[in-house]
Every structure is written in structure tokens, then in C-alpha cells.
C-alpha positions in Angstrom: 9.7 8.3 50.1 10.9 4.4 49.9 14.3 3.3 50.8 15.6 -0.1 48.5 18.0 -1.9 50.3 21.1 -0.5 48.9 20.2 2.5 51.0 19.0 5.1 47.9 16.0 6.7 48.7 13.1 6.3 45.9 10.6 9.5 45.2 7.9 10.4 43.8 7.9 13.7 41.5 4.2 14.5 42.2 1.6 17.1 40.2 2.0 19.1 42.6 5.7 19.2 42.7 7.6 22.7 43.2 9.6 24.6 40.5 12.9 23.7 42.5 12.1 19.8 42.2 11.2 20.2 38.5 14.5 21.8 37.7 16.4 19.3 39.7 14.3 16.3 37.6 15.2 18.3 34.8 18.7 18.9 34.8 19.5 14.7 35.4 17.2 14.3 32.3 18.8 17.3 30.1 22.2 16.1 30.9 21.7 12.6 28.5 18.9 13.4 26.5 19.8 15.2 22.8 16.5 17.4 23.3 16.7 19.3 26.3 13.2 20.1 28.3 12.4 23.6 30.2 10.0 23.4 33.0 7.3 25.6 30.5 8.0 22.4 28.0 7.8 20.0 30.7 4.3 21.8 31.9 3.1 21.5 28.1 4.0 18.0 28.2 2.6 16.6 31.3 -0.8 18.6 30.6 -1.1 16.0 27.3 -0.3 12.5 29.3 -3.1 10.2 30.3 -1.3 9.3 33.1 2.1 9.2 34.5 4.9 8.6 37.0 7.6 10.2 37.8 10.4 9.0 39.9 13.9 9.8 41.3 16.7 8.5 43.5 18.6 10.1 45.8 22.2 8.9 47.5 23.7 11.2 50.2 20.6 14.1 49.3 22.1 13.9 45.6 19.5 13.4 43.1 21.8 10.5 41.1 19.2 8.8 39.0 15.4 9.4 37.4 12.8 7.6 35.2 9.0 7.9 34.0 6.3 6.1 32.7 4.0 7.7 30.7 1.2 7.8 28.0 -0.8 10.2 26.4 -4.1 9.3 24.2 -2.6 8.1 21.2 -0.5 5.9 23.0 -3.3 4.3 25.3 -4.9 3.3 22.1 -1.4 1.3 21.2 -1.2 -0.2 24.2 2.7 0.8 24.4 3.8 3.1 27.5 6.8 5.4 26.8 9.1 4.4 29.8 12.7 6.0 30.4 15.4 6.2 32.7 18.2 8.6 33.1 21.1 8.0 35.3 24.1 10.1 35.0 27.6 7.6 33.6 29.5 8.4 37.4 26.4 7.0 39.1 25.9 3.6 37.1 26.5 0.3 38.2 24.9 0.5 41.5 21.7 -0.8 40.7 19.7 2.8 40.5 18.4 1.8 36.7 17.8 -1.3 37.8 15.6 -0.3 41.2 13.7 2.4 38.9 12.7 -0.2 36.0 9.9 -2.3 37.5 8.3 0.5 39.6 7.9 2.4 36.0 7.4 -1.4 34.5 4.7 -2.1 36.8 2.7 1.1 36.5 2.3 0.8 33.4 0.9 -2.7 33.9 -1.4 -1.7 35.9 -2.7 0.8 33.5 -3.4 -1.5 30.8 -0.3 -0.9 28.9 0.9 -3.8 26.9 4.2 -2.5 25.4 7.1 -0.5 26.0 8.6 2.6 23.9 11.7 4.2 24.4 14.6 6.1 23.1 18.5 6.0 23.7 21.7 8.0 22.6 23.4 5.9 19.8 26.7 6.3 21.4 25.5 5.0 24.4 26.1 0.9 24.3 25.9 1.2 28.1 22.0 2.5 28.4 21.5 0.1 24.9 22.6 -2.6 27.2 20.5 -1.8 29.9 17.4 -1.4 27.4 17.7 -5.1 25.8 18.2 -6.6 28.8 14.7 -5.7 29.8 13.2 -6.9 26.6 13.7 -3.9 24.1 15.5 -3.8 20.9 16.0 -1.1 18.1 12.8 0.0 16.1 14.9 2.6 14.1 16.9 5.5 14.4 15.4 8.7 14.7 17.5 12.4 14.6 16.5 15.7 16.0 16.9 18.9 13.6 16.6 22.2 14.7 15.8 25.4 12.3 16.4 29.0 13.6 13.9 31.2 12.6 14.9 35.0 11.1 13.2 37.9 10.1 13.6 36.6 6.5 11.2 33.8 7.1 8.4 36.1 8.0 9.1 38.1 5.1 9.0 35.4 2.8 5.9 35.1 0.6 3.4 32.0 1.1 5.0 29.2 -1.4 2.5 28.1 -4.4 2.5 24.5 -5.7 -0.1 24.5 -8.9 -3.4 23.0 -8.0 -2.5 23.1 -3.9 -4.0 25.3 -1.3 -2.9 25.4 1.7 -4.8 26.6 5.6 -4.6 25.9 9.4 -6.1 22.3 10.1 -7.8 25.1 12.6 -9.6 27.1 10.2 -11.5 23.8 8.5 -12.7 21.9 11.5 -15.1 20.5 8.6 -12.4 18.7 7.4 -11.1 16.8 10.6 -12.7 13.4 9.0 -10.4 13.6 6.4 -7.4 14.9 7.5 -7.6 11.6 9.8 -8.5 9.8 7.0 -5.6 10.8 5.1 -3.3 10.5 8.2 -4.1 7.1 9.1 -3.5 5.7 5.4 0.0 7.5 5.6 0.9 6.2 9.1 1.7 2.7 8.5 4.9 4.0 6.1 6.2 5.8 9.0 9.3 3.7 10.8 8.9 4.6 14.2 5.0 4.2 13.9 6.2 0.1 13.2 3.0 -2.1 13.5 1.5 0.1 16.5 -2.3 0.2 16.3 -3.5 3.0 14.4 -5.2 5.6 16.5 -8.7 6.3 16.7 -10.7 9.0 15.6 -11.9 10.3 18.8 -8.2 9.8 20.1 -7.0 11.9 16.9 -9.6 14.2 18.2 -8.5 14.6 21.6 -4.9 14.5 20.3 -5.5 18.0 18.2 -7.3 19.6 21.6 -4.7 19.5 23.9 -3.1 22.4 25.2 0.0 22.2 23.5 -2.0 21.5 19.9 -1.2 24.3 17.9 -4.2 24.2 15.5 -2.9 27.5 13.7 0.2 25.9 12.7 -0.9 22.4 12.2 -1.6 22.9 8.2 -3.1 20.7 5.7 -2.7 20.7 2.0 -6.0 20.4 -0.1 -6.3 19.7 -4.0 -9.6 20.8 -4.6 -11.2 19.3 -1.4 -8.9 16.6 -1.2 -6.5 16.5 1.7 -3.4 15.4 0.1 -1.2 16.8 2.9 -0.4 17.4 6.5 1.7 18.6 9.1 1.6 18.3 13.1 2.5 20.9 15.3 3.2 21.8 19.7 4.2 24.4 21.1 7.8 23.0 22.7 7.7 25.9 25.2 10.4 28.7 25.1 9.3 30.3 21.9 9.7 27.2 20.2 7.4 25.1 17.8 7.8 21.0 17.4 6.6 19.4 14.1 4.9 16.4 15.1 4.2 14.6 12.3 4.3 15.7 7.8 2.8 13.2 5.5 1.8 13.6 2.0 -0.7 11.0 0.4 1.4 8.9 -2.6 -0.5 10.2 -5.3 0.6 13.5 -4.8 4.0 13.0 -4.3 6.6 14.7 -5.9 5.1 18.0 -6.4 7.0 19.6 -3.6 4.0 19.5 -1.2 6.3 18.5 1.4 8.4 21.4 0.9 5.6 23.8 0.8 4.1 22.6 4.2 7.5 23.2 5.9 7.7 27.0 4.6 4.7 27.9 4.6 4.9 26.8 8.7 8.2 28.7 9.2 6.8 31.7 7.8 4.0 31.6 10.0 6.0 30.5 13.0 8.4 33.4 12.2 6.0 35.8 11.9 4.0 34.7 15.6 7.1 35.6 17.2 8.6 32.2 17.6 12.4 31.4 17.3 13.2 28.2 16.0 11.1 25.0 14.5 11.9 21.4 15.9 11.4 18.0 13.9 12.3 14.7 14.2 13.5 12.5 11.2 13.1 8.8 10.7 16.6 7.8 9.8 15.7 5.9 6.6 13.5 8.7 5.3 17.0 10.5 3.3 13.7 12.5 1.2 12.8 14.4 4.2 16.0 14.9 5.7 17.2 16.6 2.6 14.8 18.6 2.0 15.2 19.8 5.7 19.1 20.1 5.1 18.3 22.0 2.5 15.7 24.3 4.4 18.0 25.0 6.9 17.6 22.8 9.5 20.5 21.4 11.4 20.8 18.1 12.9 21.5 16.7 16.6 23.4 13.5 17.3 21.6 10.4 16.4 18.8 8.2 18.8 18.1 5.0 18.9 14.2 4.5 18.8 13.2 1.1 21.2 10.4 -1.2 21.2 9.2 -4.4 23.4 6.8 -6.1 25.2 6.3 -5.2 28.7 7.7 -7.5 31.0 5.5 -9.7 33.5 5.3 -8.6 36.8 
């Protein structure tokens, strides 16, 4: 543990931190952030990062202030680490967000990382502040939506879309060439993707065997043998399930693909016991958020997706 010269006391949250530590973390985190993170999500998490660091900061014994820096696979490819800090509105303006940011800054640095993601509350000018002071400005909006999964869902029959079949991205590992074929094409319409580097295949590979991968869910759409369609999904922990990424290529568009995917998962998730379906909406993509709307799902205030360079040491 390092003390700045204010007097806070700067630690480490290690791999081998306790339960009690990770709940502490948590709860500074869960208290700004519009998605909320158990310790079983954080576990899921942490298990798909390349590498990370965790830090907090401590006044009087009271944890007042946290940040990481992290990347997983994808985003080693990109170059861009995804780098936050959290400090609690009563605790600001004593230079905790400011003692956190080059300790997270420069770990990333010295992992190769080139570029900086992040994500703020919209009605948060305070932490927006912070954020393009250090270089970052707004990549897009994005909004959480949560759907609550009933007994109706898994009594719903499969949906049918002429010409479309639809299976687990698990059950057609012959087909993992494709399916990144088709993803990649899609990806550069996707806001929040911006002009990152596409990933690779081998790091699309190691993307779908992590832990949290949930290769049963994860479905694909196929005209004839034609992947024309594809949805992402984690296990979020607690019973819950968190879509990832849907795309559908442009030429079949309009046929309610899209829809299909997204019912066909919650019948599935509903039937494997889970409880609710997570997503995450680009917040010029009105198609998808009606269709969700319409679905069921509800939405969570607005975020503020962030993008830079990362600053010279």
C-alpha cells in the first residue's frame, strides 16, 4: 500500500483478493455505475481480461474512491484499454480521481495499449469533465435494457422466419469461419465499435472460449448455409444472461431475423432456468431499440460511451 501526499492510502485489489475486499470494491463501483456487478459477475469478468489492475483509495480506513484498467482479447487486438474510475460525489475534489488516473494510464502503457475506452452517466457533467480533461470525448451513447424472463417465454414456441434456420453457434463449430466472416463485415456499422481495429480470428476464437461464453445461447441464423445472422451471449452471473453483440447481414434485412434471434434466445434462456436477459443499445440504432421495447425489455438511464488516445507518460 502507497501513501500520495495528500495522505490517501493507494491499494492494490489483487487476484487473490478476499470476498470481503471484493464487496467493498464493489459497492463504490455499484453505487455510480447503471449496471450493477455481483462478485459471481465480477469472477466471470475478471476470468475473460488479458490483464488488469485494480486499485482503491482509502481516507481515515474508508474506502472513498476506485478505478481499473483492463483488456480482454478483443481489446488487445484494438489497442484501446477500457480504464475507469469511480469516486463517490461527497468524496470529489480532493484529488482521488486525479491520483488513480495515471497509475491506471500507465499500466496500460506499459501493456502495449494505445487507446483509452470508457463509459460515464449522462447526468454526470462532473465525471464528463474529469473524462475530457484526460483526452477523452463522447463516441456515442449507449443504454442498458433489461428483460424479465417468465414462464411464458419458455412456453413459447421456437419463432419461424421463411427460408431461416436457426441453432447454437455451439452446435456448428464448422461454421466458426463464417460466422466471423459475417461478424466482421457487420462490425464496422456498429457505433460504439467506431474505427477500432477489427478483431482477429484467433482472438474471435479465444473470445467464444472463455468461461463466461455461452456457446448454447450464442445463436446464428443460416439461409441455406449462409450465415446471415448472429447474436452474442455471457453468462452475467446471478441467473442472468448479457447479449453481447446481434447483427444481421444487409441483404437479409427486414425479414425479422433480428426479432427471431432475440426470442428464440429468451425462450431458451427461460427455459435454462435463467431470470432476465441484458443488452446494450447503441443510441442511434431506434430499429433495435424498438424492437426490444416492443419485446419487453425496459431501459436504464442513459451512458455516455468515451474514446481517446492514451496520454504520454
Amino acid at each position: 500500500m502507497a501513501r500520495d501526499p495528500a495522505g490517501i492510502a493507494i491499494e492494490v485489489l489483487g487476484d487473490d483478493a478476499g470476498a470481503t475486499a471484493i464487496d467493498e470494491w464493489l459497492a463504490v463501483r455499484n453505487g455510480l455505475d447503471v449496471r450493477p456487478m455481483s462478485a459471481q459477475t465480477f469472477r466471470l469478468r475478471r476470468a475473460a481480461e488479458v490483464a488488469a489492475l485494480r486499485l482503491g483509495v482509502r481516507s481515515n480506513g474508508q474506502l472513498v474512491g476506485i478505478g481499473a484498467s483492463s483488456w480482454d482479447v478483443v481489446r488487445r487486438g484494438s489497442g484501446d484499454a477500457t480504464i475507469h474510475v469511480w469516486v463517490p460525489p461527497e468524496h470529489r475534489r480532493r484529488g482521488i480521481g486525479s491520483t488513480l488516473w495515471p497509475r491506471l494510464a500507465e499500466f496500460a502503457r506499459e501493456g502495449g495499449m494505445r487507446g483509452v475506452v470508457s463509459r460515464v452517466m449522462a447526468d454526470d457533467p462532473e465525471s464528463l469533465g474529469f473524462a475530457r480533461h484526460r483526452g477523452l470525448n463522447v463516441a456515442g451513447m449507449q443504454q442498458l435494457g433489461i428483460l424479465h424472463l417468465s414462464a411464458s417465454h419458455a412456453a413459447a414456441a421456437s419463432p419461424v422466419v421463411p427460408g431461416i434456420a436457426i441453432c447454437a453457434i455451439g452446435d456448428r463449430p464448422e461454421l466458426y469461419r463464417a460466422i466471423y466472416e459475417h461478424l466482421v463485415s457487420v462490425l464496422p456499422e456498429v457505433p460504439s465499435w467506431g474505427d477500432a481495429a477489427l478483431p482477429s480470428f484467433e482472438a474471435w476464437q479465444a473470445m467464444i472460449a472463455e468461461p463466461a461464453y455461452r456457446a448454447d445461447l450464442s445463436l446464428i441464423a443460416l439461409d441455406g448455409d449462409n450465415v446471415v445472422g448472429q447474436i452474442d451471449v455471457d453468462d452475467d452471473g446471478d441467473q442472468r444472461a448479457f447479449i453481447g453483440m446481434l447483427t444481421v447481414a444487409p441483404r437479409a434485412r427486414r425479414r425479422g431475423i433480428a426479432r427471431a434471434l432475440k426470442q428464440e434466445l429468451a425462450r431458451r434462456a427461460a427455459t435454462d432456468g435463467l431470470t432476465s436477459l441484458l443488452t446494450v443499445n447503441d443510441g442511434t440504432n431506434e430499429a433495435i431499440r424498438t424492437l426490444n421495447e416492443a419485446l419487453g425489455y425496459r431501459y436504464l438511464p442513459e451512458a455516455l460511451l468515451l474514446h481517446g488516445p492514451l496520454p504520454a507518460a
